[in-house]
C-alpha positions as CSV (number, residue, x, y, z in Angstrom):
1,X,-21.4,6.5,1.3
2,X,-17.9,5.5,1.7
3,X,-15.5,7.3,4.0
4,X,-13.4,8.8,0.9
5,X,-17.0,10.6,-0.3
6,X,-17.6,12.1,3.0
7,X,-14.5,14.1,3.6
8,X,-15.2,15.0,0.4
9,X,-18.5,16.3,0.5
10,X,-17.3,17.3,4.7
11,X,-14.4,19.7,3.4
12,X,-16.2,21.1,0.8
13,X,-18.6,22.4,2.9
14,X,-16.6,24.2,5.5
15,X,-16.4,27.5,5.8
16,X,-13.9,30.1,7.3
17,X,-14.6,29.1,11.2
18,X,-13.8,25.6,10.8
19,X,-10.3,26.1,9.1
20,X,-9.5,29.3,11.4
21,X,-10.1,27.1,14.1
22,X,-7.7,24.0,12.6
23,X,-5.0,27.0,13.0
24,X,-5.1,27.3,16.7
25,X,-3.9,23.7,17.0
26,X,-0.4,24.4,15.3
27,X,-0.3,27.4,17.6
28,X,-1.2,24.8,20.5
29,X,1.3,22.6,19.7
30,X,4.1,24.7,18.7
31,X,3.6,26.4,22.3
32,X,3.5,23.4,24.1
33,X,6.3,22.4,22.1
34,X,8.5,25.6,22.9
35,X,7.0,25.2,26.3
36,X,8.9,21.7,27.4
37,X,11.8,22.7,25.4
38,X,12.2,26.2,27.1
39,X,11.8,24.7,31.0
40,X,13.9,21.4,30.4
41,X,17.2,23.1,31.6
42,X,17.9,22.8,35.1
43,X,17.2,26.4,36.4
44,X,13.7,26.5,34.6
45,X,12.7,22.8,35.7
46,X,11.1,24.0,39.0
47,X,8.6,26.2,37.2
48,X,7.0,23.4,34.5
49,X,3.9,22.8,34.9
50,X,2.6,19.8,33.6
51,X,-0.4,19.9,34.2
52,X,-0.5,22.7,31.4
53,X,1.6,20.6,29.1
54,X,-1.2,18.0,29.2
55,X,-3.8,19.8,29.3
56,X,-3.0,21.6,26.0
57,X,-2.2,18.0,24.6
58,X,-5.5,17.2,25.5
59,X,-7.1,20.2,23.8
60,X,-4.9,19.7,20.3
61,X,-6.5,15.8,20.6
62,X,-10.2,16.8,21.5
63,X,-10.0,20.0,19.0
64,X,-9.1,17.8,15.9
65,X,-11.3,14.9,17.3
66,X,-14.4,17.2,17.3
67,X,-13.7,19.2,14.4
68,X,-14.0,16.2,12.0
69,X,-17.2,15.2,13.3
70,X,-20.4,16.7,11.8
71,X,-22.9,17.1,14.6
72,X,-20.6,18.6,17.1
73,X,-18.2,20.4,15.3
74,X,-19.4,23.8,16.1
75,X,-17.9,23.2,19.8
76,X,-14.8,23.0,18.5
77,X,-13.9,26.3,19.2
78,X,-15.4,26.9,22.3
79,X,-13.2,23.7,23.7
80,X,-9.9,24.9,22.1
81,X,-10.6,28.2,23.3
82,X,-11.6,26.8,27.5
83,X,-8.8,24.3,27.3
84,X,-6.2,26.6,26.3
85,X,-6.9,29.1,29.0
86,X,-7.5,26.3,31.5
87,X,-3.7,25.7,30.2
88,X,-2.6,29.0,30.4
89,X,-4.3,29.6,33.8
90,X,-1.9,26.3,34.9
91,X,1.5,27.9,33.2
92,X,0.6,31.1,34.8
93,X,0.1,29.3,38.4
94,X,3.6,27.5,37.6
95,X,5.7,30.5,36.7
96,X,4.6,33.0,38.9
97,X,7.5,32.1,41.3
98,X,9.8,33.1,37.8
99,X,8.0,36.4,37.8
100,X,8.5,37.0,41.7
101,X,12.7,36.4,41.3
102,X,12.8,38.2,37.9
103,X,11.0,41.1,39.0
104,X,11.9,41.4,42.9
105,X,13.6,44.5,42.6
106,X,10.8,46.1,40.7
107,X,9.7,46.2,36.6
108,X,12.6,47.5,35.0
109,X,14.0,47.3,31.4
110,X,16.5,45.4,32.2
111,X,14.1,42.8,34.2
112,X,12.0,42.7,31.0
113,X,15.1,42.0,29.2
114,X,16.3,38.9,31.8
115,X,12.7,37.2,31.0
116,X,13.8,33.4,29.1
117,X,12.7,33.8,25.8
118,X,10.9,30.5,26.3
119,X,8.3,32.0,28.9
120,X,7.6,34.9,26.2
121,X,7.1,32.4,23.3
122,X,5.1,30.1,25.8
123,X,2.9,33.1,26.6
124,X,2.3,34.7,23.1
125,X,1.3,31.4,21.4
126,X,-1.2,30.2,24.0
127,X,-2.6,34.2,24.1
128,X,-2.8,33.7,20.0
129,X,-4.3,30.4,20.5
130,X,-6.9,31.4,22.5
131,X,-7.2,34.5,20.0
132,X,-7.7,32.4,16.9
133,X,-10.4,30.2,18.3
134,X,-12.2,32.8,20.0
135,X,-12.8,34.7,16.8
136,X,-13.2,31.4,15.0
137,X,-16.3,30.8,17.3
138,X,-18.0,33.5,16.0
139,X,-17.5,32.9,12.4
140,X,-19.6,30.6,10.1
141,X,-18.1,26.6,9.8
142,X,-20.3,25.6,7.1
143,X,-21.0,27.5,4.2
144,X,-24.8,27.9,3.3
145,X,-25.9,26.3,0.3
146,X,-28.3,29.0,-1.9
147,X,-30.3,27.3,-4.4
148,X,-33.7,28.5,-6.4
149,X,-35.3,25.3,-5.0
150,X,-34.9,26.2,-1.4
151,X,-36.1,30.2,-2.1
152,X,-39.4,28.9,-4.3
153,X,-39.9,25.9,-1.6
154,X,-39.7,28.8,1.6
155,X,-41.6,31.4,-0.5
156,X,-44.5,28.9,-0.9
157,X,-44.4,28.0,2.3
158,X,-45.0,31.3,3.9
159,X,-47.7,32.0,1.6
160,X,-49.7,28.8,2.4
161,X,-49.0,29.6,5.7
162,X,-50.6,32.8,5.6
163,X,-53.3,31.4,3.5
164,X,-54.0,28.8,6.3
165,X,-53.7,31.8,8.7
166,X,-56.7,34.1,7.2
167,X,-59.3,31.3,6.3
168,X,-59.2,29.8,9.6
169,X,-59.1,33.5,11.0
170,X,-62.6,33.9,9.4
């Protein structure tokens, strides 16, 4: 089997799971993308984190890495979804000193409204990240393949085996 056949035969097989977790990467990156962009000025520079930043680089890597291999594809979305709150845990632990200045004189409207937009995008990406491949986690990756063969083959099977069951029984 060439390579050509098996992506073939590999993406005609998946199921809803499998691309629903391909769509937390774009979410990934785009956050980590708004992420760098958003704390490269001068007054937000003191809050990066990079540990996050390469952590969720690390995750978009392992996420498509694991997803195009068969036999352990189905951790896919349990490693998008650690690695992206292991990320988020990291920006949170970097910013927090933002939150303290911004909200020192208590939670007002106007506080809310002084928040970089940057830190909001930052926050609702990784959240819908972690989202998106938590609910891909529960939901099938492969579709199941129904054929007569399969029914008639199982069928038989439990009949023999019930067979078996009552002559030895006597």
């Amino acid at each position: 089997m060439d390579i050509k056949e098996y992506f073939k035969n590999f993406f005609k097989t998946r199921w809803i799971g499998w691309y629903l977790c391909l769509c937390a990467v774009p979410l990934m990156l785009i956050g980590n993308i708004v992420y760098r962009v958003s704390y490269s000025d001068m007054d937000m520079q003191r809050f990066f984190s990079v540990e996050a930043y390469a952590v969720l680089f690390v995750a978009i890597v392992l996420v498509l890495a694991i997803s195009l291999l068969r036999p352990v594809e189905k951790w896919a979305p349990i490693v998008a979804f650690a690695l992206t709150l292991c990320s988020f845990c990291l920006f949170v632990n970097g910013t927090y000193m933002y939150l303290s200045s911004v909200f020192f004189g208590g939670v007002t409207a106007e506080a809310l409204a002084s928040l970089n937009a940057g830190f909001v995008a930052t926050i609702v990406f990784q959240l819908l990240a972690m989202i998106v491949s938590l609910v891909a986690l529960f939901l099938p990756h492969e579709k199941k393949q129904k054929t007569d063969d399969r029914i008639i083959e199982s069928a038989d099977t439990v009949k023999a085996t019930v067979g078996e069951e009552t002559t030895e029984g006597l």
